[in-house]
TITOR-318543 format. One line per field, with one value per residue: residue number from 0; residue in one letter; x negated, z negated, y of N, C-alpha, C, O in turn. Coordinates in pm, 1 decimal, padded with zeros to 6 digits, always signed. Layout:
N
i <- c(NUM  ...)
aa <- c(a  ...)
n_x <- c(X  ...)
n_z <- c(Z  ...)
n_y <- c(Y  ...)
ca_x <- c(X  ...)
ca_z <- c(Z  ...)
ca_y <- c(Y  ...)
c_x <- c(X  ...)
c_z <- c(Z  ...)
c_y <- c(Y  ...)
o_x <- c(X  ...)
o_z <- c(Z  ...)
o_y <- c(Y  ...)
//
This chain:
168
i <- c(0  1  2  3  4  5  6  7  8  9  10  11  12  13  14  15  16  17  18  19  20  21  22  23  24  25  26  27  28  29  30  31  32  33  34  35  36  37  38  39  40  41  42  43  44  45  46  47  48  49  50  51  52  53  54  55  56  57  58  59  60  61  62  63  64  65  66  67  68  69  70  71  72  73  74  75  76  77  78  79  80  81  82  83  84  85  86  87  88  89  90  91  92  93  94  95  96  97  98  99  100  101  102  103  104  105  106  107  108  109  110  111  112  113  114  115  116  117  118  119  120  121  122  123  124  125  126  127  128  129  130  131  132  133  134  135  136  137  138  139  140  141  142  143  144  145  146  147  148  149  150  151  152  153  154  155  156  157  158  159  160  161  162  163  164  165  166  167)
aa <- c(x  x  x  x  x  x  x  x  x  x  x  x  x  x  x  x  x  x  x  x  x  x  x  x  x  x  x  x  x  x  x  x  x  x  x  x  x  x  x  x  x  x  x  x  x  x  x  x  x  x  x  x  x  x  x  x  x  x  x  x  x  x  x  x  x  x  x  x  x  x  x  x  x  x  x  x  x  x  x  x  x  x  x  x  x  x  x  x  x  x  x  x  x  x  x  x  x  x  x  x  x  x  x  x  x  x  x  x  x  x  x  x  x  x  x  x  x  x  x  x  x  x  x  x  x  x  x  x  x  x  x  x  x  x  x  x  x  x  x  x  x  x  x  x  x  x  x  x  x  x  x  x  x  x  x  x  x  x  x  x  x  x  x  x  x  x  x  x)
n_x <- c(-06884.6  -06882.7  -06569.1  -06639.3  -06537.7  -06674.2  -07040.9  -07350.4  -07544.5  -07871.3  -07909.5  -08126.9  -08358.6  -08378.2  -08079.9  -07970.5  -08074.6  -07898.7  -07689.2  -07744.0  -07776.8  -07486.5  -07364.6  -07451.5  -07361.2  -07123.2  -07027.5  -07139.4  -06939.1  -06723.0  -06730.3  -06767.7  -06523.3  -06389.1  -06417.4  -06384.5  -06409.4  -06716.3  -06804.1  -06787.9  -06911.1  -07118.8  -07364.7  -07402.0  -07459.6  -07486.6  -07608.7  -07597.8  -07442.2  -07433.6  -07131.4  -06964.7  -06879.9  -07050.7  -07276.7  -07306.0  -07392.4  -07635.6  -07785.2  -07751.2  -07713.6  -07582.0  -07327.5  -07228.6  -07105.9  -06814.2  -06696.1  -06861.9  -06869.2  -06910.8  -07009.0  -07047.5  -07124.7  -07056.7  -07140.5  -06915.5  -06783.3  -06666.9  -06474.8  -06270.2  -06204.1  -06345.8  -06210.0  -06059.0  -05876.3  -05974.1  -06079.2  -06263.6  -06288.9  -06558.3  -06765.1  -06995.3  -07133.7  -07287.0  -07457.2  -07642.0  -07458.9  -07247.4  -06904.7  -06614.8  -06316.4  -05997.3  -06054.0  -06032.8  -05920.0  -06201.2  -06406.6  -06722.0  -06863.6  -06908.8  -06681.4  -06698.2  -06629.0  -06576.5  -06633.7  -06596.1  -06620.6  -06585.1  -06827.5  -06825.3  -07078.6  -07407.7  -07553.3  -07837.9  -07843.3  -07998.6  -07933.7  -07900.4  -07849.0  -07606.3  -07416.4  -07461.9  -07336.2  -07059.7  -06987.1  -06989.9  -06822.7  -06543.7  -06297.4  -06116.5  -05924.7  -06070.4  -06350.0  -06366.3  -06312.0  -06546.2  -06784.2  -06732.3  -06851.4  -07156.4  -07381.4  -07576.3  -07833.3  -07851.7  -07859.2  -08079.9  -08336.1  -08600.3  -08555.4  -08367.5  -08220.9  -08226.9  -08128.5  -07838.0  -07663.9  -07470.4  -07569.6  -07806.8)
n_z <- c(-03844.3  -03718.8  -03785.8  -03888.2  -03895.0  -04037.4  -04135.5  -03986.0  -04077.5  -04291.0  -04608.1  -04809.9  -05094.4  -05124.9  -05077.5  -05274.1  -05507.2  -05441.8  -05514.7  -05812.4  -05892.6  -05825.5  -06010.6  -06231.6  -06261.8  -06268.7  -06514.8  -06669.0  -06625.5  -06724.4  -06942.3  -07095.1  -07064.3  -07206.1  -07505.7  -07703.4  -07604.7  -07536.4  -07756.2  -07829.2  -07607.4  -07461.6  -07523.6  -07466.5  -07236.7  -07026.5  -06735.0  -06396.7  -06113.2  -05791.0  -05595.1  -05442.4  -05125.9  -04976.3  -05158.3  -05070.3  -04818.2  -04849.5  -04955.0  -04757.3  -04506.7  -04259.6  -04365.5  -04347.2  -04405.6  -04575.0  -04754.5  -05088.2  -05369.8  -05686.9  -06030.2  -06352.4  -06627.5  -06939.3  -07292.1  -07501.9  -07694.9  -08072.3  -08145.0  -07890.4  -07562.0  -07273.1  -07063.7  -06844.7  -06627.8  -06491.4  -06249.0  -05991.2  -05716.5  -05513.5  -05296.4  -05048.6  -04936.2  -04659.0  -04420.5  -04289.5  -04262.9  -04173.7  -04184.7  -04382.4  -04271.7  -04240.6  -04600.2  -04773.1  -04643.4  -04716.2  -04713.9  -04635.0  -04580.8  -04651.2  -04871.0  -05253.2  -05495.2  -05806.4  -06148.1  -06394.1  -06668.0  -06956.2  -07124.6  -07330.4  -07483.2  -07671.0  -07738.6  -07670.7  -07471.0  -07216.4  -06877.7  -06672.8  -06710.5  -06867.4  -06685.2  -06535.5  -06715.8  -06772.5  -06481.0  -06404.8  -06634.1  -06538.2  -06625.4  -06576.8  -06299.0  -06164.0  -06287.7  -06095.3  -05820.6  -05867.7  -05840.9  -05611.4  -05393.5  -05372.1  -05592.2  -05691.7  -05898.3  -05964.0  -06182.3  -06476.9  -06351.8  -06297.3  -06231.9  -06012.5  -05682.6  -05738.5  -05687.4  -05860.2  -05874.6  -05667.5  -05408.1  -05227.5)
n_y <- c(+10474.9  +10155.1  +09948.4  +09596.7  +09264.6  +09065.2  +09091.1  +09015.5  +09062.6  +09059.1  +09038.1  +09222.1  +09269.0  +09553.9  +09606.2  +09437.6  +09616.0  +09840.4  +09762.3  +09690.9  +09959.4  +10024.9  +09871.8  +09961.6  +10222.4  +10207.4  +10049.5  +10274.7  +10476.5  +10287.9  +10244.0  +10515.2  +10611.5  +10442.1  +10388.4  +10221.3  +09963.7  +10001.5  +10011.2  +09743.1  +09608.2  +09722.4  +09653.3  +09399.8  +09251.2  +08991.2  +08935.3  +09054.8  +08964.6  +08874.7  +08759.7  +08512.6  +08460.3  +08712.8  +08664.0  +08369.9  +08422.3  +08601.2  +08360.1  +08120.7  +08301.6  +08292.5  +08283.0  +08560.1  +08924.7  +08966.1  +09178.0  +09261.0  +09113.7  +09175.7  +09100.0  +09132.9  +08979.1  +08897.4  +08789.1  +08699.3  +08896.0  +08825.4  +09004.3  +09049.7  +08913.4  +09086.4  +09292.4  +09047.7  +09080.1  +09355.0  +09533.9  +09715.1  +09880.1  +10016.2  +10171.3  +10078.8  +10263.3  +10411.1  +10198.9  +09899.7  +09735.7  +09825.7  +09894.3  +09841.9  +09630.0  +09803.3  +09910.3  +10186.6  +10542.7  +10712.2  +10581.1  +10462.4  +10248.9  +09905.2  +09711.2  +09705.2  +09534.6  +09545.6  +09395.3  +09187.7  +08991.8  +08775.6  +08544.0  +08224.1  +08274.5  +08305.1  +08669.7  +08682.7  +08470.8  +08243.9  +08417.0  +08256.1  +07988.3  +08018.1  +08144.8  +07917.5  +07724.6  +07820.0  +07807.1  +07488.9  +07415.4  +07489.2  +07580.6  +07778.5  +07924.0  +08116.6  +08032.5  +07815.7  +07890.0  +08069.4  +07873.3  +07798.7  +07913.4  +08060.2  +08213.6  +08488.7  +08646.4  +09004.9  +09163.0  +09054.1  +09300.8  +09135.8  +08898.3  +08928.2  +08864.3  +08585.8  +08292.7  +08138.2  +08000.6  +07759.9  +07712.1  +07560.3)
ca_x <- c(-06921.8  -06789.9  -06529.3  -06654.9  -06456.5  -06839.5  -07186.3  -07430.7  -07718.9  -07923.4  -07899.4  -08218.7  -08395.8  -08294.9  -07915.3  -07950.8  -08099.5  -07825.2  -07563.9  -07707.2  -07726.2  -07346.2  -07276.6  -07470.8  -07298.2  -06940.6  -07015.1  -07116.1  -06874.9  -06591.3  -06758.2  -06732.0  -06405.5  -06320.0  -06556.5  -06351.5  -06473.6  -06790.3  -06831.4  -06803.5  -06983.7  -07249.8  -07461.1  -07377.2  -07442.6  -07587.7  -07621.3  -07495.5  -07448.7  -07374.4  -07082.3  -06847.6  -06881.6  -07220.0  -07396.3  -07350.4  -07482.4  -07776.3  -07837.9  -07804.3  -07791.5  -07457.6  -07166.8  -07165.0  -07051.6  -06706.2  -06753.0  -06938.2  -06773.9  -07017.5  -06951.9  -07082.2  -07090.6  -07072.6  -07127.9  -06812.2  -06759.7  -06582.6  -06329.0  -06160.7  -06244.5  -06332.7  -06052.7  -06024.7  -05786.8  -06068.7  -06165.8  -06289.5  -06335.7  -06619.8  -06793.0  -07130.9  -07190.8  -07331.7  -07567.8  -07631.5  -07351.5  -07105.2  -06813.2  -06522.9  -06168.6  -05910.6  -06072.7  -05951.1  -06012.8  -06270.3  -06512.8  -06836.3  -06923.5  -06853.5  -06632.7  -06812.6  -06551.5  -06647.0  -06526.1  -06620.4  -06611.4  -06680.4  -06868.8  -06874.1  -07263.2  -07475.2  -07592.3  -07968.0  -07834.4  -08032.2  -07832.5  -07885.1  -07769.2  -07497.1  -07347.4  -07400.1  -07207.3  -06954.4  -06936.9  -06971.0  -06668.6  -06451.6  -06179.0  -06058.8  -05952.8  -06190.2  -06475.2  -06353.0  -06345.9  -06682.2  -06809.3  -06709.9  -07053.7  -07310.9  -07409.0  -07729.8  -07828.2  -07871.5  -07993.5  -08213.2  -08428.6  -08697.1  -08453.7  -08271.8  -08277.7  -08245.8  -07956.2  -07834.5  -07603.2  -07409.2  -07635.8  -07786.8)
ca_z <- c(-03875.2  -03722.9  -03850.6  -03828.3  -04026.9  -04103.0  -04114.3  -04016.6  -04152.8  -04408.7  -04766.1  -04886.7  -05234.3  -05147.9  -05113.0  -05380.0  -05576.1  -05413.9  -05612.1  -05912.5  -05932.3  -05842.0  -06145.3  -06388.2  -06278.7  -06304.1  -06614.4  -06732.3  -06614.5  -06782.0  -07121.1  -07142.4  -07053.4  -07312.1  -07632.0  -07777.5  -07504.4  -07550.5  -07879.9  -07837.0  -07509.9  -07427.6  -07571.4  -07433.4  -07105.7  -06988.6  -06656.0  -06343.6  -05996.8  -05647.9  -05610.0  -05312.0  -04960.6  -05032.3  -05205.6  -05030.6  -04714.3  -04909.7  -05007.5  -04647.7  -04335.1  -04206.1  -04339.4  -04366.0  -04524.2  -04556.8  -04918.0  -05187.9  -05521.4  -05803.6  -06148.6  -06475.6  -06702.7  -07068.3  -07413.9  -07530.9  -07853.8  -08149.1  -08146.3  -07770.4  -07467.5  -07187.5  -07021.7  -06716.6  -06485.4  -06490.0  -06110.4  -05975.3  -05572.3  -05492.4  -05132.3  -05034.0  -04835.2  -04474.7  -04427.3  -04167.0  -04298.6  -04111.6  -04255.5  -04421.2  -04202.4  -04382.0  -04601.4  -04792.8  -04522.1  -04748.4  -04749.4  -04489.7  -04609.7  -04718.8  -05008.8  -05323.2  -05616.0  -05961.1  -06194.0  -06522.8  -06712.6  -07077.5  -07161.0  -07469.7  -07510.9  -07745.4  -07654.0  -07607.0  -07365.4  -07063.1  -06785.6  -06548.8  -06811.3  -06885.5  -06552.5  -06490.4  -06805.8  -06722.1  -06349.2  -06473.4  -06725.2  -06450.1  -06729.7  -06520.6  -06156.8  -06114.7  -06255.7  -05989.2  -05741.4  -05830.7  -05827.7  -05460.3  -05282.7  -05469.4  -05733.3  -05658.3  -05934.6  -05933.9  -06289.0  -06508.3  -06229.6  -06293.1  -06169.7  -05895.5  -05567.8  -05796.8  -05665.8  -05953.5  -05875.1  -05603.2  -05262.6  -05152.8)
ca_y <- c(+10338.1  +10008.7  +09796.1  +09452.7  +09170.7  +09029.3  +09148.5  +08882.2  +09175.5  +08998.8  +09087.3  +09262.4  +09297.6  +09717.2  +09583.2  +09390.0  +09705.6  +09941.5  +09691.1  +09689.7  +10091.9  +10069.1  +09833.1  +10014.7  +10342.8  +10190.8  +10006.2  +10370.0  +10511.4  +10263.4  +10286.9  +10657.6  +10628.9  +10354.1  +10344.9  +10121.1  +09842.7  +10001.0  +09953.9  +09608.2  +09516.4  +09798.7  +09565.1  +09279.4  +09228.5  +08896.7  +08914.7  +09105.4  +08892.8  +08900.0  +08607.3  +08464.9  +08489.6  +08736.2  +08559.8  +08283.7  +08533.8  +08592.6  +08259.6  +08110.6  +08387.3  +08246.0  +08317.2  +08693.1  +08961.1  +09071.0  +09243.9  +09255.5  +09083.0  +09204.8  +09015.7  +09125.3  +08873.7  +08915.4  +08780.7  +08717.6  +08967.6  +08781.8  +09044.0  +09002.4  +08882.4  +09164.8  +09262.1  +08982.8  +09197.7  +09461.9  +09558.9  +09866.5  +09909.3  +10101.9  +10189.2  +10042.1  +10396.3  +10399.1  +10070.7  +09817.9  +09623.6  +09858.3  +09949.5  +09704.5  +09655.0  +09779.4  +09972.1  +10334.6  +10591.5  +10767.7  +10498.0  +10472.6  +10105.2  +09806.1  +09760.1  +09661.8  +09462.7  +09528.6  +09280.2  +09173.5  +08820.4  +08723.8  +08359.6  +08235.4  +08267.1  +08461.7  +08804.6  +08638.4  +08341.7  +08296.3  +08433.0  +08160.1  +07888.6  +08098.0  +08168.0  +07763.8  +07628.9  +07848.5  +07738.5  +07380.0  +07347.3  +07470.5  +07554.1  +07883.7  +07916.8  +08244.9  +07973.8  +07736.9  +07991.7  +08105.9  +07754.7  +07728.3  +07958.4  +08098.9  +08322.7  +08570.4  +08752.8  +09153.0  +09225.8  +09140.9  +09282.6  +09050.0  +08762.1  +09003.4  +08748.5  +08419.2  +08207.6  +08105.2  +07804.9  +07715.6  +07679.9  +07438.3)
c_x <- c(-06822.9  -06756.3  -06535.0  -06602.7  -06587.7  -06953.1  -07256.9  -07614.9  -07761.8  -07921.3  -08010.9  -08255.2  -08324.5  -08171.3  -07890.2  -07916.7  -07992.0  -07719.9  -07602.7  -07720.0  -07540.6  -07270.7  -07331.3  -07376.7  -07144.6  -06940.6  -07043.1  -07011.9  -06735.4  -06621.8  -06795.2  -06583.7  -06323.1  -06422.2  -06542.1  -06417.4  -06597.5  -06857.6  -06845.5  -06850.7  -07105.9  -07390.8  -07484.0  -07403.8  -07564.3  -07706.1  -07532.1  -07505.9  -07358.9  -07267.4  -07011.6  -06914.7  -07058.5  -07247.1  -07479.1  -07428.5  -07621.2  -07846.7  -07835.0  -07767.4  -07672.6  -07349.1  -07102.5  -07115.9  -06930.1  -06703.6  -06874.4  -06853.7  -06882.4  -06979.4  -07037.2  -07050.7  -07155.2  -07109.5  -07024.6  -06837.1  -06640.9  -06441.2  -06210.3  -06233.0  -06259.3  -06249.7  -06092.3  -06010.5  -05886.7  -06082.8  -06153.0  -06374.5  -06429.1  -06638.5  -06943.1  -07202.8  -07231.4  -07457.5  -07581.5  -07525.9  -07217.5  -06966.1  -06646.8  -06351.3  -06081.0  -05949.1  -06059.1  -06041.5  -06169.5  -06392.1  -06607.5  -06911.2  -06846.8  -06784.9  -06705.6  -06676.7  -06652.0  -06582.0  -06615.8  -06533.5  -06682.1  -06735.2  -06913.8  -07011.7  -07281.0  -07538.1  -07786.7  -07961.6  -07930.6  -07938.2  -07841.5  -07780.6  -07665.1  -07382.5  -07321.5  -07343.8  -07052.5  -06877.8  -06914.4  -06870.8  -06595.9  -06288.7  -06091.8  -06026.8  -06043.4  -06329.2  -06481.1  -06392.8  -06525.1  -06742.9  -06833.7  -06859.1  -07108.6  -07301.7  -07524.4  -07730.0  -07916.8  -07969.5  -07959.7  -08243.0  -08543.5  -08639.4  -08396.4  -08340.1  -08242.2  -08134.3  -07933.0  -07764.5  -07528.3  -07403.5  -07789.4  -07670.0)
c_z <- c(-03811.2  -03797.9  -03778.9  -03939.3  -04110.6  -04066.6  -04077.2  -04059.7  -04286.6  -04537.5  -04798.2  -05033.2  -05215.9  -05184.8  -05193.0  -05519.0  -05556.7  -05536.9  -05733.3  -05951.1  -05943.9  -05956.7  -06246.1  -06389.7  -06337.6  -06441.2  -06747.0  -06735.0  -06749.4  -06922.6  -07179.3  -07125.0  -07182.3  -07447.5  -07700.6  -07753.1  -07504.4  -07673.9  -07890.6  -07713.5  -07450.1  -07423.4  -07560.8  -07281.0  -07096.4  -06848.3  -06546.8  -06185.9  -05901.4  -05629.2  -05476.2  -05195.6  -04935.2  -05058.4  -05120.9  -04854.7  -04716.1  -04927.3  -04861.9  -04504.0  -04277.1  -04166.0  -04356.5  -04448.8  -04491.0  -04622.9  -05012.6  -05306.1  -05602.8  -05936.5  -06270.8  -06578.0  -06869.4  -07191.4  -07504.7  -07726.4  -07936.6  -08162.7  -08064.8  -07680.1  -07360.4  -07071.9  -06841.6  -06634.3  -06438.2  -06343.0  -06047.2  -05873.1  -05539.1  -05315.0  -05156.7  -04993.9  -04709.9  -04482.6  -04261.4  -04144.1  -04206.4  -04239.9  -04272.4  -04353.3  -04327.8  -04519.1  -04620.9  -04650.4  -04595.0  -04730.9  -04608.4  -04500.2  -04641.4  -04849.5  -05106.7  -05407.0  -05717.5  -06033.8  -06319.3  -06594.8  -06882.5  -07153.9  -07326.2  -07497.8  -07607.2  -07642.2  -07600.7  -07508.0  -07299.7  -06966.4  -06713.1  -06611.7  -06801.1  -06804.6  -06494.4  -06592.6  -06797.4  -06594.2  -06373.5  -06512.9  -06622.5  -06505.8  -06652.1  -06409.8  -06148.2  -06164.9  -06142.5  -05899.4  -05711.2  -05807.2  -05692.6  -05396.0  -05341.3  -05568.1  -05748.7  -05778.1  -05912.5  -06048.8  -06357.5  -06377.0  -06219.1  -06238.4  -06054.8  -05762.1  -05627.8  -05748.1  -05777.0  -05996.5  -05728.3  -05461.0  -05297.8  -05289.3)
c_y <- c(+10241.9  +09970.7  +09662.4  +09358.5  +09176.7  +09107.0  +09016.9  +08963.0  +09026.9  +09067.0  +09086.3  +09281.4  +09460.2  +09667.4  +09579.1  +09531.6  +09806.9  +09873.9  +09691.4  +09877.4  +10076.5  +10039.6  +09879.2  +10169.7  +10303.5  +10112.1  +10142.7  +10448.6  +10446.1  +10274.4  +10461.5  +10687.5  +10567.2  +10330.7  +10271.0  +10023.3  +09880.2  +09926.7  +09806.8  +09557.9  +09628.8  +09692.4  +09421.6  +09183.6  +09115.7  +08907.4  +08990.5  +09067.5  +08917.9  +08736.9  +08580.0  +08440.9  +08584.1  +08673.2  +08458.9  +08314.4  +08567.2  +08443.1  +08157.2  +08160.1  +08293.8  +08280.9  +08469.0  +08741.0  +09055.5  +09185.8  +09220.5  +09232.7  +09104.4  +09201.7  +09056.6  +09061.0  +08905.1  +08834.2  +08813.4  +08767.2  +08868.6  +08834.1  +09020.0  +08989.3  +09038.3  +09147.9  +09190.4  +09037.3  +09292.5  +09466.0  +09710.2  +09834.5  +10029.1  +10082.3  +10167.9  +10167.9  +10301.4  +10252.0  +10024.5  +09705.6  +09676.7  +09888.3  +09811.7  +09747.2  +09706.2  +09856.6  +10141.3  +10421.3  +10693.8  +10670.1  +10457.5  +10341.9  +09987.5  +09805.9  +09664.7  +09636.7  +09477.0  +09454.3  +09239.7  +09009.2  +08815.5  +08622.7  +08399.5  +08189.1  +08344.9  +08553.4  +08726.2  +08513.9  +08375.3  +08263.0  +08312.7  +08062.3  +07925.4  +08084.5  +07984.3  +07699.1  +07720.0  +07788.6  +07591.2  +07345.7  +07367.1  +07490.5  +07700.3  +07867.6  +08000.0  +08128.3  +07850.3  +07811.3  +08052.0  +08015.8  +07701.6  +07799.3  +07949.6  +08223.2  +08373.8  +08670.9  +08894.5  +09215.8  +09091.5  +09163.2  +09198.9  +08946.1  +08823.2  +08917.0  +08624.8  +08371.3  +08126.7  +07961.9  +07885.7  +07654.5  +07647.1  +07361.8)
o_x <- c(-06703.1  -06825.8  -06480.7  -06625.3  -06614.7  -06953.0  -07223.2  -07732.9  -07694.6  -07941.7  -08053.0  -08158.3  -08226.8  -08137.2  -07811.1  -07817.6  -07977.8  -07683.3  -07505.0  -07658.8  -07476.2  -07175.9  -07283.2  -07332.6  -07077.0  -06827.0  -07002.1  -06981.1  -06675.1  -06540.8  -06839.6  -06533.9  -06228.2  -06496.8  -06632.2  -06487.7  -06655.6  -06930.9  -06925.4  -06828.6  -07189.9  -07480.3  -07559.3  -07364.4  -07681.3  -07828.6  -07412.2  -07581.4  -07245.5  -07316.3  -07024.6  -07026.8  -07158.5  -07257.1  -07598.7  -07501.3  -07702.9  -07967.7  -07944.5  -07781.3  -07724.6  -07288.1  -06984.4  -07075.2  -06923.9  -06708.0  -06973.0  -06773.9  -06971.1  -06913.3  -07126.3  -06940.5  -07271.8  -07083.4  -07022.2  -06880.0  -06537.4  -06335.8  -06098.2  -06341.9  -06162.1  -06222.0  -06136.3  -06098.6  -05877.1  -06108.8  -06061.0  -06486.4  -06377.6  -06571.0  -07007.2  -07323.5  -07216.7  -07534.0  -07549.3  -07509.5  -07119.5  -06969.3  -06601.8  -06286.3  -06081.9  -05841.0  -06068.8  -06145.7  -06242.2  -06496.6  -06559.4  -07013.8  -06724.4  -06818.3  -06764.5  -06596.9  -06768.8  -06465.2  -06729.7  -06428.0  -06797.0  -06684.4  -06968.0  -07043.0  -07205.7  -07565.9  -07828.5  -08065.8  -07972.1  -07877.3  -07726.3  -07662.1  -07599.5  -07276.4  -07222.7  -07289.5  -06945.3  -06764.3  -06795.3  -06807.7  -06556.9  -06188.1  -05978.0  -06096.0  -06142.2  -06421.3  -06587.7  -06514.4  -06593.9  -06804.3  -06908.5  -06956.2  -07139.0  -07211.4  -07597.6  -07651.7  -08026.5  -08076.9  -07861.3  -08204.3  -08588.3  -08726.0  -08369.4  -08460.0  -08223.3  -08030.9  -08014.4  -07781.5  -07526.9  -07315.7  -07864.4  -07621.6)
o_z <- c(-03839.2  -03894.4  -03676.7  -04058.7  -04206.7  -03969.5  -04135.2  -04064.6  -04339.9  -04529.7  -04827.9  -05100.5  -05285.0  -05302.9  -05245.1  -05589.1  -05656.9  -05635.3  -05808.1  -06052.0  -06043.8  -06006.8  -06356.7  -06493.0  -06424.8  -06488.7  -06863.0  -06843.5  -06831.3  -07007.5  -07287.8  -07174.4  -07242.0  -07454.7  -07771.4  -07840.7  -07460.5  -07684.6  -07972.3  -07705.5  -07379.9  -07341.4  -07623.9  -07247.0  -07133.2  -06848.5  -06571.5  -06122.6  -05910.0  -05646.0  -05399.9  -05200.1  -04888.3  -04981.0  -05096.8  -04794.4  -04624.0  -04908.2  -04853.7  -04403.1  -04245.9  -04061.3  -04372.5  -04550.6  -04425.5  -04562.4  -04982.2  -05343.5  -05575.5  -05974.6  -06279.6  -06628.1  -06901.4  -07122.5  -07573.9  -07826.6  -07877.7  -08180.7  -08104.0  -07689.3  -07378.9  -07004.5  -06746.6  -06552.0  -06316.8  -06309.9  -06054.5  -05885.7  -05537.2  -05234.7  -05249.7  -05015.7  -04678.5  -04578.5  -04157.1  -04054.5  -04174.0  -04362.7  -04192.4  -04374.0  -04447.5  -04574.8  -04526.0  -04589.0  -04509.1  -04744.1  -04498.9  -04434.3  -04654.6  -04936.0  -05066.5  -05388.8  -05720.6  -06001.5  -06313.8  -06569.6  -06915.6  -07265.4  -07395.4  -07531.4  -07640.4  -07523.4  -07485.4  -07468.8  -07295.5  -06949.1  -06701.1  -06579.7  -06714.0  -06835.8  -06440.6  -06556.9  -06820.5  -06588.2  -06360.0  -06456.9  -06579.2  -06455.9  -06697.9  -06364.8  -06108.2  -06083.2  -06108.8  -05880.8  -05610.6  -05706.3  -05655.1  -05359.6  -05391.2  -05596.7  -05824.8  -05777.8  -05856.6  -06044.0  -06329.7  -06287.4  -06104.5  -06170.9  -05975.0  -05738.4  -05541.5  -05781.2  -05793.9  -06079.4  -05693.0  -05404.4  -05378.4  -05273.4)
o_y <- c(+10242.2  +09938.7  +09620.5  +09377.9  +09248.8  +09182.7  +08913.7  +08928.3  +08938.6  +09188.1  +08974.5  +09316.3  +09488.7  +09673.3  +09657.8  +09552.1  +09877.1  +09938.3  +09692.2  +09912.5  +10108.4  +10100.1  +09854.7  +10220.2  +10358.2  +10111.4  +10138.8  +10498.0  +10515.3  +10311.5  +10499.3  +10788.6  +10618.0  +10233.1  +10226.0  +09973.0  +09780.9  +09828.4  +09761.1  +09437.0  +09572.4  +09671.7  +09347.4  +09072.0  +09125.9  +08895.1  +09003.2  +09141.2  +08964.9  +08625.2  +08675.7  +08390.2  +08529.7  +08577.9  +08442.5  +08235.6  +08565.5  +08430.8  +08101.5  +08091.1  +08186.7  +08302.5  +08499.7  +08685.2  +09159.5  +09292.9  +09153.4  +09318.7  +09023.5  +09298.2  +08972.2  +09083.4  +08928.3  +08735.5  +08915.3  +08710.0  +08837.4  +08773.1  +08987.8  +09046.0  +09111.6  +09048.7  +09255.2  +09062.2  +09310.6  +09350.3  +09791.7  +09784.7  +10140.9  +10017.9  +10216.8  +10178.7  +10183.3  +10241.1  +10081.6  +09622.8  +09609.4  +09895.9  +09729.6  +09849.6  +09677.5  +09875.8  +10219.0  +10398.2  +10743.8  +10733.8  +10428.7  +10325.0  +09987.4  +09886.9  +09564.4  +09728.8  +09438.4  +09432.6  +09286.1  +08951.0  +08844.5  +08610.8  +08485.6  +08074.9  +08436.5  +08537.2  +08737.5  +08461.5  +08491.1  +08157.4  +08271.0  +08053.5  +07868.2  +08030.3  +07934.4  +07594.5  +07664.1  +07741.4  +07563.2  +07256.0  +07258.7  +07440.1  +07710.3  +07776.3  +07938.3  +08129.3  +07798.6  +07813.5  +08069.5  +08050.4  +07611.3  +07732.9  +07841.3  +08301.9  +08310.6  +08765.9  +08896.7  +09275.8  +09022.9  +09088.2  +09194.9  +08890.5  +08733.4  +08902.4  +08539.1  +08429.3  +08035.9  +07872.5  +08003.6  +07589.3  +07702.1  +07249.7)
//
């Protein structure tokens, strides 16, 4: 596989679909690992989106793709917030995206960021809302940050494709 800084490939509904297999596996994954954090967010999940530099790739055919930042966004549990720091580097596998500079040498793709966020919503918010009163207040740098491209979401799948805020 080439390393190319960017991709200027287009971001497909498949892609899309490849990303959200990866975040339901690694979100299984970390809650068999931790049941504690299960116990309190299994059940919680609002929403799970494509954010940064993607997104905003998806949303307008430009600016490429270096990575993939993939954000699960929660329903903040009364007890504690989900842990912030959280991130977990996966590999896109072989694509048309090419392969990411830099880059562990095991990996035949792009790198995929897992990452995790908890808004204070109820568990029935709608995600879109959600994801934009968060971006909105602006009370974090990471919601600044996200604030700056776009925000495509992955699941629900009935919404997977929706740009959710940030382009146009």
């Amino acid at each position: 596989m080439e390393d190319r800084a960017r991709s200027q490939e287009r971001i497909t509904q498949s892609d899309l679909a490849r990303l959200a297999d990866l975040a339901e596996a690694d979100l299984a994954d970390l809650f068999d690992r931790t049941p504690d954090l299960a116990a309190l967010y299994r059940d919680r999940v609002l929403c799970v989106a494509l954010c940064q530099g993607a997104a905003l790739h998806y949303a307008d055919g430009r600016n490429g793709v270096k990575d993939f930042d993939v954000w699960t966004f929660f329903a903040a549990h009364p007890a504690r917030p989900f842990p912030s720091r959280r991130r977990k580097v996966l590999d896109f596998g072989p694509s048309k995206f090419g392969r990411s500079p830099g880059a562990p040498a095991r990996f035949t793709g792009r790198r995929v960021d897992m990452l995790g966020r908890s808004l204070p919503e109820p568990p029935d918010a709608d995600p879109i809302e959600a994801i934009r009163h968060y971006l909105r207040a602006r009370r974090t740098p990471t919601a600044k940050l996200l604030g700056e491209k776009a925000v495509v979401l992955i699941s629900p799948q009935g919404q997977r494709g929706t740009v959710a805020c940030g382009w146009p």
